[in-house]
Backbone as ProteinMPNN parsed JSONL, in Angstrom:
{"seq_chain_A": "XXXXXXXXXXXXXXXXXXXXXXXXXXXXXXXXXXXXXXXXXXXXXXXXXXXXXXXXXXXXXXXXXXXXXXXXXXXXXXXXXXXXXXXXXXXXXXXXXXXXXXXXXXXXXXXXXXXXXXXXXXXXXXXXXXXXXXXXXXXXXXXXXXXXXXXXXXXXXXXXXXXXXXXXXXXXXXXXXXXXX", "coords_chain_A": {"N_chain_A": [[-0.738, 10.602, 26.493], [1.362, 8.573, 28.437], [2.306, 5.259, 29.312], [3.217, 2.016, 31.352], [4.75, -0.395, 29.418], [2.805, -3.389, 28.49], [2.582, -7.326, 28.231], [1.449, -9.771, 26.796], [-0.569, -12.878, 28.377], [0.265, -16.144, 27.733], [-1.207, -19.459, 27.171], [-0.797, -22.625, 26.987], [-3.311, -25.33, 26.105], [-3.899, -28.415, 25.829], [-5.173, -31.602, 23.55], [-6.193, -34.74, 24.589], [-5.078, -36.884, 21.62], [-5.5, -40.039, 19.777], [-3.443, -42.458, 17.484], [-1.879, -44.553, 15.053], [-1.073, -43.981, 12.402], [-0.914, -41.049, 10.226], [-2.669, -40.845, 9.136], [-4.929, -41.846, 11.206], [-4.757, -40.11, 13.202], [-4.948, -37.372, 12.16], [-7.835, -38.351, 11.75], [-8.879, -38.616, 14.846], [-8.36, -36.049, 15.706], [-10.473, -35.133, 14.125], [-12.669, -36.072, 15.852], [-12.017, -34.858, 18.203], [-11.498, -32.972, 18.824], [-11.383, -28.998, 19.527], [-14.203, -27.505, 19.607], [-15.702, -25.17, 17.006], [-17.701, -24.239, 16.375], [-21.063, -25.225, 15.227], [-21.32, -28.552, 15.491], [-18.426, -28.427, 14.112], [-15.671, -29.055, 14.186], [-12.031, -27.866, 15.102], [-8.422, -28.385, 14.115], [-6.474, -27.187, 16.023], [-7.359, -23.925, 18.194], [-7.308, -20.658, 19.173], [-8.217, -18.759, 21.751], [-9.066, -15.786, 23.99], [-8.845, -14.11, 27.263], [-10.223, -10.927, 28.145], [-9.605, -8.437, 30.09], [-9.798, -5.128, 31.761], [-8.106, -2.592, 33.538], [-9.524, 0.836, 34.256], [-9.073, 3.974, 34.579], [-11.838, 6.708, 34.955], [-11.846, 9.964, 34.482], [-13.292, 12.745, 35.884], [-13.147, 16.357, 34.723], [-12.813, 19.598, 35.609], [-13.87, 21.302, 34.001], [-16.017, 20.338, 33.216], [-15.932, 17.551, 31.422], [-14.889, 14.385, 30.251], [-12.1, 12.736, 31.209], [-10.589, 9.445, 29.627], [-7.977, 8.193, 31.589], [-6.72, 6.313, 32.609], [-5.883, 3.375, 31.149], [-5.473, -0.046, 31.335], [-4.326, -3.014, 29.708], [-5.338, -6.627, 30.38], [-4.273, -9.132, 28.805], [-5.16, -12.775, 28.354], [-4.068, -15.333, 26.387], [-4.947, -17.914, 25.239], [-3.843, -20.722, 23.403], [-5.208, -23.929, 22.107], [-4.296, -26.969, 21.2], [-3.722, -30.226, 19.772], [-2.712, -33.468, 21.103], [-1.432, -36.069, 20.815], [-1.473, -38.865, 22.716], [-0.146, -41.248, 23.259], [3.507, -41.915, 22.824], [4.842, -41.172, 19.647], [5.608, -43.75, 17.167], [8.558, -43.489, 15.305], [8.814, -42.78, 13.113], [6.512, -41.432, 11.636], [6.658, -39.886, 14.314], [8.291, -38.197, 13.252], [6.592, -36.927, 11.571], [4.833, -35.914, 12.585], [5.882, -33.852, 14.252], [6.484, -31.547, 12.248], [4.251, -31.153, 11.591], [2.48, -30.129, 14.18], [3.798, -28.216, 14.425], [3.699, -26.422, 12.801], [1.055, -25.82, 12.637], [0.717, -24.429, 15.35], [2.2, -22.439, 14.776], [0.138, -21.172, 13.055], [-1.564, -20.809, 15.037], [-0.598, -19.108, 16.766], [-0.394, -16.723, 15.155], [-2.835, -16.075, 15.345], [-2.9, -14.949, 17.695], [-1.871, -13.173, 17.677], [-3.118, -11.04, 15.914], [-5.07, -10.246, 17.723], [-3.303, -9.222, 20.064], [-3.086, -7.148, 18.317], [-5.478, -6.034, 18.045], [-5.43, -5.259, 20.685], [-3.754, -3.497, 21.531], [-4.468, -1.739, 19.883], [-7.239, -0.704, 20.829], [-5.885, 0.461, 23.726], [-4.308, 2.499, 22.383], [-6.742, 3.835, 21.463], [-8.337, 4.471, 23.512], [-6.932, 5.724, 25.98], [-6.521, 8.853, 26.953], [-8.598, 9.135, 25.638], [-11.202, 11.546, 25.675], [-14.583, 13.243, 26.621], [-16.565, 15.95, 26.174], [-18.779, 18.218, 28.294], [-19.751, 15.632, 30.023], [-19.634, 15.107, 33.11], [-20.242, 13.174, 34.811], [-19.292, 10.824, 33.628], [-20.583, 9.173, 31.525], [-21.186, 9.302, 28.89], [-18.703, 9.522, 27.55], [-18.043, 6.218, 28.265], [-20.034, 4.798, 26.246], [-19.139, 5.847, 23.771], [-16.262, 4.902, 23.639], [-17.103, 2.124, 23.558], [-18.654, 1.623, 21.674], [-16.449, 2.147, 19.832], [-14.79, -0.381, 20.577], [-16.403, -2.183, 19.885], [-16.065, -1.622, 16.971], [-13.313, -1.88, 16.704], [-12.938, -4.798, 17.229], [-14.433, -5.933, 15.99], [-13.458, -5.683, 13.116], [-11.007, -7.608, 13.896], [-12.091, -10.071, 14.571], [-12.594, -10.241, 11.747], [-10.674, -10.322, 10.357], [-9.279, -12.233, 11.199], [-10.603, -14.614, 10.107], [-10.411, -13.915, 7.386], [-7.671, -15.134, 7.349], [-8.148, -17.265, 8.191], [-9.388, -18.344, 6.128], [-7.697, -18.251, 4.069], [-5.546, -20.05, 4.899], [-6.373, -22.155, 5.52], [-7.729, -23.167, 3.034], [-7.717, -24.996, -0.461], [-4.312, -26.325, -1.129], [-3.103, -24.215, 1.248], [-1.923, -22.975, 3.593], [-2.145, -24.743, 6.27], [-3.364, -26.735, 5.056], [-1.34, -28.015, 3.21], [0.093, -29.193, 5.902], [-1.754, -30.315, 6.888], [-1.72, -32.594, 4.421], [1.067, -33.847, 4.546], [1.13, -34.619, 6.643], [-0.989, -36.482, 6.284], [-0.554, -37.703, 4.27], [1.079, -41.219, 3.586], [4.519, -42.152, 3.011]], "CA_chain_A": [[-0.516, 9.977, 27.791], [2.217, 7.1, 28.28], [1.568, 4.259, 30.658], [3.664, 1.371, 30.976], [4.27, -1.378, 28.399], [2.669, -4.746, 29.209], [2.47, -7.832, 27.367], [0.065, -10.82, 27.33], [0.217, -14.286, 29.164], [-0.282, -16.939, 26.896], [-0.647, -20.387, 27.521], [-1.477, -23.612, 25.684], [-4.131, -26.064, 26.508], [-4.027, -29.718, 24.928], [-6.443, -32.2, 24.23], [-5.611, -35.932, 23.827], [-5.264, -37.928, 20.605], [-5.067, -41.347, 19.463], [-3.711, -43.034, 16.411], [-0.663, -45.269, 14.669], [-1.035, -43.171, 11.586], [-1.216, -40.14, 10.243], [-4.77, -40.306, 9.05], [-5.485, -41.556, 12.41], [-4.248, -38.726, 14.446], [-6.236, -36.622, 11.685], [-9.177, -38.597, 12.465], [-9.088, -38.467, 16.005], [-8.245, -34.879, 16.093], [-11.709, -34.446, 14.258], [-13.364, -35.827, 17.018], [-11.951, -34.808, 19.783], [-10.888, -31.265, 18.603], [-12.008, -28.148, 19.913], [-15.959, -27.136, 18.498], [-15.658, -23.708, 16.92], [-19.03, -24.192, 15.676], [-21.994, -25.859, 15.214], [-20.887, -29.22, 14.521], [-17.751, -27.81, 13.486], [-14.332, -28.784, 14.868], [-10.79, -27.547, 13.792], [-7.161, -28.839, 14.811], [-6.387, -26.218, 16.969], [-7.651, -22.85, 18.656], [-6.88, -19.448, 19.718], [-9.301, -17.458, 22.353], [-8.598, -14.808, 24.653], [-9.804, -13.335, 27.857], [-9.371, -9.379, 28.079], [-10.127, -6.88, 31.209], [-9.097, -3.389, 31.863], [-7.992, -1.063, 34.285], [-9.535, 2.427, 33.619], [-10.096, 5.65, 35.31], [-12.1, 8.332, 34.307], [-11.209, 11.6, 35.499], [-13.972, 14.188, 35.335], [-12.512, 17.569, 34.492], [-13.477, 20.91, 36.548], [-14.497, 22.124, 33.263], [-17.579, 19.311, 33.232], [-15.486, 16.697, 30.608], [-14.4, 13.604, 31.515], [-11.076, 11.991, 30.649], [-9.97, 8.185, 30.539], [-6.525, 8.358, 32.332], [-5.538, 4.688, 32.543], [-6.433, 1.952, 30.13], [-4.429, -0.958, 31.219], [-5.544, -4.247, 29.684], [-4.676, -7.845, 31.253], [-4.658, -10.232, 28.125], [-4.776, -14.229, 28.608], [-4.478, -15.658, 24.845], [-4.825, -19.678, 25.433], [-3.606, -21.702, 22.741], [-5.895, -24.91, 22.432], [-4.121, -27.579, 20.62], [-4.119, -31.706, 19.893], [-1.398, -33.834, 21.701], [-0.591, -37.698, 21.142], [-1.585, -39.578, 24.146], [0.944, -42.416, 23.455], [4.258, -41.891, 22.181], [4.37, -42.11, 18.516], [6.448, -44.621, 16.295], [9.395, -42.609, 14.407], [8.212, -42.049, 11.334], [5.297, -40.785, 12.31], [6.521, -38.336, 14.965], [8.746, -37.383, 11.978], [5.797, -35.838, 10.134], [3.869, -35.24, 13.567], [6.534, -32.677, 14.77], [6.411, -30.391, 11.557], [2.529, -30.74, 11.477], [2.175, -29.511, 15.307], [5.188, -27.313, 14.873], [3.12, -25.597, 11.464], [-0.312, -25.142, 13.534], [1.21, -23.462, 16.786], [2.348, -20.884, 14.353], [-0.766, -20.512, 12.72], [-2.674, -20.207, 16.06], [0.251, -18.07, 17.092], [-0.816, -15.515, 14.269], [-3.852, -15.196, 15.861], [-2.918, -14.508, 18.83], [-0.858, -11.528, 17.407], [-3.874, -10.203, 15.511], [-5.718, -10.041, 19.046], [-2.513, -8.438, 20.513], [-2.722, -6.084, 17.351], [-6.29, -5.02, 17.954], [-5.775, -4.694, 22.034], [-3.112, -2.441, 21.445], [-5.592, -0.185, 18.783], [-8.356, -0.111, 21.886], [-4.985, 1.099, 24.068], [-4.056, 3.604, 21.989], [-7.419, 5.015, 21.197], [-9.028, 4.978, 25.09], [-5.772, 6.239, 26.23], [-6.488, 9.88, 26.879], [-10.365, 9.899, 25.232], [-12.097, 12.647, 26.18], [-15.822, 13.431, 26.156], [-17.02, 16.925, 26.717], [-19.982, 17.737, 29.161], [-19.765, 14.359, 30.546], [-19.518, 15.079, 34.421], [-20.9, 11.703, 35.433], [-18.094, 10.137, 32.71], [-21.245, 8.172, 31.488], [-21.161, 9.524, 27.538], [-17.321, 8.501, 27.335], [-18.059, 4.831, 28.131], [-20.764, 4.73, 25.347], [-18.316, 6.194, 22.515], [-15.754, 4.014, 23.963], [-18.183, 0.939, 23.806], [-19.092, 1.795, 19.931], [-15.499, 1.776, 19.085], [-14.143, -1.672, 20.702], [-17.328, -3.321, 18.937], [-15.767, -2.09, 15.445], [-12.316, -3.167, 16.701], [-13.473, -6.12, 17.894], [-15.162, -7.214, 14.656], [-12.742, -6.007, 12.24], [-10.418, -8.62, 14.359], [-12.476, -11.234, 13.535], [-12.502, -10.836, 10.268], [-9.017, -10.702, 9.842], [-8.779, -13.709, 12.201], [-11.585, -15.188, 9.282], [-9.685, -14.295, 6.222], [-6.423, -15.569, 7.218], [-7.966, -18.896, 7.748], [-10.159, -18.849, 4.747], [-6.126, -18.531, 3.091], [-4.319, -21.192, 5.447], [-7.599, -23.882, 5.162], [-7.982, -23.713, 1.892], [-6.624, -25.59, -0.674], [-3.067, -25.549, -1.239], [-3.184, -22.936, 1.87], [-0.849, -23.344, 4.769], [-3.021, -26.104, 7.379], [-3.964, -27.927, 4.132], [-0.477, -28.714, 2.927], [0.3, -29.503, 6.661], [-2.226, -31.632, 6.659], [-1.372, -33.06, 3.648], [2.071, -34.108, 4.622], [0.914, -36.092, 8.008], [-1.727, -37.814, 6.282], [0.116, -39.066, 3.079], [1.706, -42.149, 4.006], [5.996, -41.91, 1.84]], "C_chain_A": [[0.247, 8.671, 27.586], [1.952, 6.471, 29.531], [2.514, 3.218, 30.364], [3.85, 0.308, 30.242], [3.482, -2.694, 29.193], [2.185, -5.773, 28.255], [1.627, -9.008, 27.384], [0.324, -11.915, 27.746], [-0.42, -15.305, 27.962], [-0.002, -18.322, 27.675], [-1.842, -21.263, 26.399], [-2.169, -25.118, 26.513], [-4.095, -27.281, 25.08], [-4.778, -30.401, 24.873], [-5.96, -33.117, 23.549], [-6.508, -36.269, 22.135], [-4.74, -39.247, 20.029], [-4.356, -41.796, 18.263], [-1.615, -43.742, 16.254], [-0.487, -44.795, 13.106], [-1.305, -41.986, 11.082], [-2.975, -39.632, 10.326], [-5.75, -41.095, 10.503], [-5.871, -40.813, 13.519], [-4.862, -37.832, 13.656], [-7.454, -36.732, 12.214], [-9.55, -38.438, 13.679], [-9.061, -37.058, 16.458], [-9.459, -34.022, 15.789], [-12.445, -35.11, 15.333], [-13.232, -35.209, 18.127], [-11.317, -32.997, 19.846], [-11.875, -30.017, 19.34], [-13.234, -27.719, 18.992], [-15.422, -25.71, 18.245], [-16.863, -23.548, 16.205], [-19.946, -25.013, 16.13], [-21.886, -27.549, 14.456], [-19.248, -28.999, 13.571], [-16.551, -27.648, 14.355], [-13.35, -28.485, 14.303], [-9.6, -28.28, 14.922], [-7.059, -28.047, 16.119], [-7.115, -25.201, 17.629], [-7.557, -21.317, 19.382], [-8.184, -18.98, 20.674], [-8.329, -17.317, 23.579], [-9.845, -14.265, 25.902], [-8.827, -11.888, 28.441], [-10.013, -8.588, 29.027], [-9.284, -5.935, 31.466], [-9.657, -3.18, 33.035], [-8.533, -0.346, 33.784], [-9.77, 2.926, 34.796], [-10.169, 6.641, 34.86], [-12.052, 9.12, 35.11], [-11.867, 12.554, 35.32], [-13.206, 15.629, 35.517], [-13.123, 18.48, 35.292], [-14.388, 21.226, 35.64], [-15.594, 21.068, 32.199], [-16.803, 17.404, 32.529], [-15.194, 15.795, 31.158], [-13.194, 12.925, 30.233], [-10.518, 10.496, 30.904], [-8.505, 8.591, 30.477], [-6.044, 7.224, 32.292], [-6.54, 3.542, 31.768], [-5.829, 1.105, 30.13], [-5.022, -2.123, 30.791], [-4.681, -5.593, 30.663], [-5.518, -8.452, 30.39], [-4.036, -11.439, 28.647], [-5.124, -14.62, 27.401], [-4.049, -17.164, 25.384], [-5.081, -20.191, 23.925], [-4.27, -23.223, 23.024], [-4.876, -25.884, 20.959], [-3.726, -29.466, 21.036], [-2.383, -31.819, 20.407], [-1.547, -35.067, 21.899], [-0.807, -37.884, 22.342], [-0.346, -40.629, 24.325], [2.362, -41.713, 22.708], [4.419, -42.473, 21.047], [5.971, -42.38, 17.391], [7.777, -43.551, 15.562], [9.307, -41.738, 13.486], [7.464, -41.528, 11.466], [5.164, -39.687, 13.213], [7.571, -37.714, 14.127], [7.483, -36.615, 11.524], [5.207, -35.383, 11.004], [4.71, -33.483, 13.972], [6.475, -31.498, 13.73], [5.048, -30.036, 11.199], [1.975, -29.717, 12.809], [2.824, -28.079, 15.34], [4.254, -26.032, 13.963], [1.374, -24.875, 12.15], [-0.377, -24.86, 14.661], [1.277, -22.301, 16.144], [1.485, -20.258, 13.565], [-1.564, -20.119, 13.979], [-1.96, -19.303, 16.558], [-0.241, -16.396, 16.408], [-2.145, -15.08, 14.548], [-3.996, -14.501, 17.09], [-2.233, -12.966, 18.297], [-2.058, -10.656, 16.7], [-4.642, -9.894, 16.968], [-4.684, -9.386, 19.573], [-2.769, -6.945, 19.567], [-4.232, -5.111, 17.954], [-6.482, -4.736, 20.179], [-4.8, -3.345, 22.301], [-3.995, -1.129, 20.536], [-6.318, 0.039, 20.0], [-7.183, 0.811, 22.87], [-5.136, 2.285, 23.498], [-5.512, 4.783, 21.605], [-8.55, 5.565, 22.868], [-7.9, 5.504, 25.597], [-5.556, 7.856, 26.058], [-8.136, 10.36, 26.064], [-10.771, 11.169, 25.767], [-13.855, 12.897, 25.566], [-16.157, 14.854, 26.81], [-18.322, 16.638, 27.218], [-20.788, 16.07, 29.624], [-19.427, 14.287, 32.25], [-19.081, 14.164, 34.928], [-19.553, 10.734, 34.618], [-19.234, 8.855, 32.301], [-20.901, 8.318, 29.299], [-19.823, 9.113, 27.192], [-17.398, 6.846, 27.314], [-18.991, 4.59, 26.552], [-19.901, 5.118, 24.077], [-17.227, 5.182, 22.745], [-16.112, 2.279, 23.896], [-18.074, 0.637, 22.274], [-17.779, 1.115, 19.434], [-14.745, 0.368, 19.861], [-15.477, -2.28, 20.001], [-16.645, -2.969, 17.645], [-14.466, -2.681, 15.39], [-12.157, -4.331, 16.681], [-14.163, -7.251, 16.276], [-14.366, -7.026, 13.583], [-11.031, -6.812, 12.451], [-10.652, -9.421, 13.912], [-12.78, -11.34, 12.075], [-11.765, -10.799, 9.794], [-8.661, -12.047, 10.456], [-9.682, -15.153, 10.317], [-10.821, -15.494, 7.923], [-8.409, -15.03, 6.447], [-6.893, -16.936, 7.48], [-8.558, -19.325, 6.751], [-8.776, -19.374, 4.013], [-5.727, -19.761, 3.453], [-5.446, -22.29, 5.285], [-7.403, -23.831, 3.808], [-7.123, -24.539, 0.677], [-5.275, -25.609, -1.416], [-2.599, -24.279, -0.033], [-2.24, -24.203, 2.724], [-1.114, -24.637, 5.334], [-3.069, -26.765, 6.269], [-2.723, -28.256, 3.572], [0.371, -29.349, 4.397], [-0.325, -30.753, 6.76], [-1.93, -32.838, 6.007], [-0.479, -34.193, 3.787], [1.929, -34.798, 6.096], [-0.361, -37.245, 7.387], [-1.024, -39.194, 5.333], [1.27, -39.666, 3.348], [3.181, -41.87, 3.243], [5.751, -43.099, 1.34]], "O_chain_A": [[-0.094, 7.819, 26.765], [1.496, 6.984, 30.553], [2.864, 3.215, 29.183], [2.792, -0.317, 30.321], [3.623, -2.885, 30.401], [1.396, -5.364, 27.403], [0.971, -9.031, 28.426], [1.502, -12.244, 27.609], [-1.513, -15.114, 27.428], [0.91, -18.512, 28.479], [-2.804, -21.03, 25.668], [-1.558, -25.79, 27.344], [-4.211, -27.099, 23.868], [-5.518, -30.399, 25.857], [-5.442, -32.999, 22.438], [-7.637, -36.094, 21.679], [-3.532, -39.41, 19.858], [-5.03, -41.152, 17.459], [-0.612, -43.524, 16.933], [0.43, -45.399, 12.549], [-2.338, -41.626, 11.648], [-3.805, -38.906, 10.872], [-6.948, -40.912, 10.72], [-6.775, -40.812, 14.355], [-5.601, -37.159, 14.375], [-8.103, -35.901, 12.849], [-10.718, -38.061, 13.777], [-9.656, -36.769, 17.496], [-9.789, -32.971, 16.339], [-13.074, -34.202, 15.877], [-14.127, -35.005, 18.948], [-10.893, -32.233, 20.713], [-13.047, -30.25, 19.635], [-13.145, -27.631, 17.768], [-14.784, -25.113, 19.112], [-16.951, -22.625, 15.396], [-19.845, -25.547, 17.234], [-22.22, -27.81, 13.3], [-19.112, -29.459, 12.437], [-16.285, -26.666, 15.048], [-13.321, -28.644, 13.082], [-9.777, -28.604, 16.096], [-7.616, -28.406, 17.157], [-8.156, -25.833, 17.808], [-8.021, -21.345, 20.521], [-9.242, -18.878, 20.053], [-7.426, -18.013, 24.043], [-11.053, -14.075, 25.764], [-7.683, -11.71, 28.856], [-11.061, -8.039, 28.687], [-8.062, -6.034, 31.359], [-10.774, -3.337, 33.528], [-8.373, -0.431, 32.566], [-10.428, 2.519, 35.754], [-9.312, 7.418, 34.438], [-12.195, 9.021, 36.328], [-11.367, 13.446, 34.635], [-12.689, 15.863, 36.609], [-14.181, 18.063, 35.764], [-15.55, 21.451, 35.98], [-15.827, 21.066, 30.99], [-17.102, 16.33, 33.051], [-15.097, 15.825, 32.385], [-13.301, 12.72, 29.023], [-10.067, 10.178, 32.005], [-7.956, 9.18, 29.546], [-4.879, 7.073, 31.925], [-7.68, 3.124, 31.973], [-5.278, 0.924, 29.044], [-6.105, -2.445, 31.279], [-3.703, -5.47, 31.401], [-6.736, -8.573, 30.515], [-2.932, -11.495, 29.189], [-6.289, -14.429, 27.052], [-2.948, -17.436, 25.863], [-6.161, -20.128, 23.338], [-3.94, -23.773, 24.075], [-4.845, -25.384, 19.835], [-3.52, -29.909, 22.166], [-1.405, -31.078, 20.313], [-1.797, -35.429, 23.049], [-0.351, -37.079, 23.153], [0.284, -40.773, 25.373], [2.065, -40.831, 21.902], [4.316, -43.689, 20.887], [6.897, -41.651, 17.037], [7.221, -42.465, 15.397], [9.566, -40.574, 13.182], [7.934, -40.394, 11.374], [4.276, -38.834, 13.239], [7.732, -36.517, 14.364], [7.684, -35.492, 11.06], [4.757, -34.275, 10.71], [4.206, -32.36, 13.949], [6.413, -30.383, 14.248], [4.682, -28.987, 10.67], [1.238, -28.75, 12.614], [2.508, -27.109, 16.029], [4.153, -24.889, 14.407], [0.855, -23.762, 12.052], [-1.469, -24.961, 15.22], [0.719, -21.274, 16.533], [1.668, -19.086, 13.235], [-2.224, -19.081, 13.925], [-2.663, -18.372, 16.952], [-0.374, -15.318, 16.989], [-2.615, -14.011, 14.158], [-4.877, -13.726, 17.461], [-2.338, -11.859, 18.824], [-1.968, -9.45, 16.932], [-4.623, -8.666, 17.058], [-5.22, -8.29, 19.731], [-2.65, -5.829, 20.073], [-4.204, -3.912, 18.23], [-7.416, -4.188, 20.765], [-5.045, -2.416, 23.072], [-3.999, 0.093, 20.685], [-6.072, 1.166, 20.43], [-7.472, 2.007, 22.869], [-5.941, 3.113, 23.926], [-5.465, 6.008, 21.5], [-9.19, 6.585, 23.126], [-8.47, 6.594, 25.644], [-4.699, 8.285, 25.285], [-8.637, 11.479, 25.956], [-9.985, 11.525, 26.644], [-14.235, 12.759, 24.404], [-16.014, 14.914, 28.031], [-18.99, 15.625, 27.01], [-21.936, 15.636, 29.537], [-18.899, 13.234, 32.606], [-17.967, 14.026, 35.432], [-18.945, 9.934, 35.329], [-18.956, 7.702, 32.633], [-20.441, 7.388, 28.635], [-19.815, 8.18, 26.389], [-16.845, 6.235, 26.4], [-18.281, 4.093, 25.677], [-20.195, 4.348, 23.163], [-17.249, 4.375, 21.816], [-15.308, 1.399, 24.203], [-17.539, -0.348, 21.766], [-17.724, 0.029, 18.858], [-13.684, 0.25, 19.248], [-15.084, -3.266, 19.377], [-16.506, -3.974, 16.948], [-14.152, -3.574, 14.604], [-11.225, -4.896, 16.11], [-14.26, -8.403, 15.853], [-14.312, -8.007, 12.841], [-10.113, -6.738, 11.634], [-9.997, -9.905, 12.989], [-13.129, -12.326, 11.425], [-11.775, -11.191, 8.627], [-7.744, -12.77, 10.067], [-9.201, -16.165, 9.807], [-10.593, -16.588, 7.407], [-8.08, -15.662, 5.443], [-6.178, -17.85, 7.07], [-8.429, -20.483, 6.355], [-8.641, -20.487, 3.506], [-5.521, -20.611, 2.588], [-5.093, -23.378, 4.829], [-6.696, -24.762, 3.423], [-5.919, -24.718, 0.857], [-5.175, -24.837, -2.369], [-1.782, -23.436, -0.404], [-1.993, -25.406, 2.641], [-0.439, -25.606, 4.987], [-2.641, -27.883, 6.556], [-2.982, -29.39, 3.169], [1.353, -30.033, 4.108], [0.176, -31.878, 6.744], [-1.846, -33.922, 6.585], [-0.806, -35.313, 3.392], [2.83, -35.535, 6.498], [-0.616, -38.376, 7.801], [-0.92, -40.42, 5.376], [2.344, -39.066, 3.402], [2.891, -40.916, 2.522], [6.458, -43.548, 0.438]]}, "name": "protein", "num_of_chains": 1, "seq": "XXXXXXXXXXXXXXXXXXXXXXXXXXXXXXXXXXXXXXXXXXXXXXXXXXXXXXXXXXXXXXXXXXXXXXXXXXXXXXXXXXXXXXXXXXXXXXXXXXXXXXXXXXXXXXXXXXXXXXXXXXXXXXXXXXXXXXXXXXXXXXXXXXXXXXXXXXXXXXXXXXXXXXXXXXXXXXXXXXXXX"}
């Protein structure tokens, strides 16, 4: 079954920060950064909100088929943003630091595109025999976006275990706005 393409809305949410140096605008970005934990802020952030179209189509011959699986992703980019305009030098190293963790939160947004397109393609014509009611289709359907769903996040997990760590992508970004030339 083909259905038409559709692609996701993204948008990017900022949250002020202060400073006249690099390791200020570090520092301030750990406070005031988005929590992704317990205690536990990071520069930036990726999340997503995802609902679907469907209709199931019970068959004559008892089964039931999903027929339309359209999703409607919103992937919001959360990242830090200078309250004041900053000094030269400084938005010298700011612009390739911001510029370097858009495109890491970018990459997550594409793994979340990657696994809304897998739920697509595999509800996209399901079928469940003796399912009248089309209640046993949702339930197999259910199962499999929880393993999509988690082997997302743990691709979302390893790729920042790589880019945090050290010598990894964010940490030579870092690097290069905190240390003064």
């Amino acid at each position: 079954m083909a259905q038409a393409p559709w692609a996701p809305t993204e948008q990017v949410k900022t949250y002020p920060i202060t400073g006249k140096s690099g390791i200020e605008l570090y520092s301030s970005v750990g406070e005031h950064g988005p929590e992704v934990g317990r205690h536990v802020r990071a520069i930036g952030h990726t999340n997503f909100k995802l609902t679907w179209t469907r209709r199931y189509d019970p068959q004559p011959d008892g089964a039931c088929v999903l027929s339309v699986a359209r999703p409607r992703l919103i992937i919001t980019y959360t990242l830090p943003r200078p309250s004041r305009p900053l000094a030269p030098e400084l938005d010298a190293r700011w612009k390739p630091f911001i510029s370097g963790v858009r495109l890491h939160e970018e990459q997550h947004g594409k793994m979340i595109v990657s696994m809304v397109k897998a739920i697509e393609a595999y509800s996209l014509g399901l079928k469940a025999e003796n399912d009248p009611k089309c209640a046993k289709i949702r339930t197999v359907l259910t199962a499999k976006l929880g393993e999509l769903s988690r082997a997302q996040q743990q691709q979302s997990r390893d790729f920042d275990k790589v880019e945090l760590s050290p010598g990894g992508n964010v940490h030579q970004l870092i690097l290069k706005l905190v240390n003064e030339r």
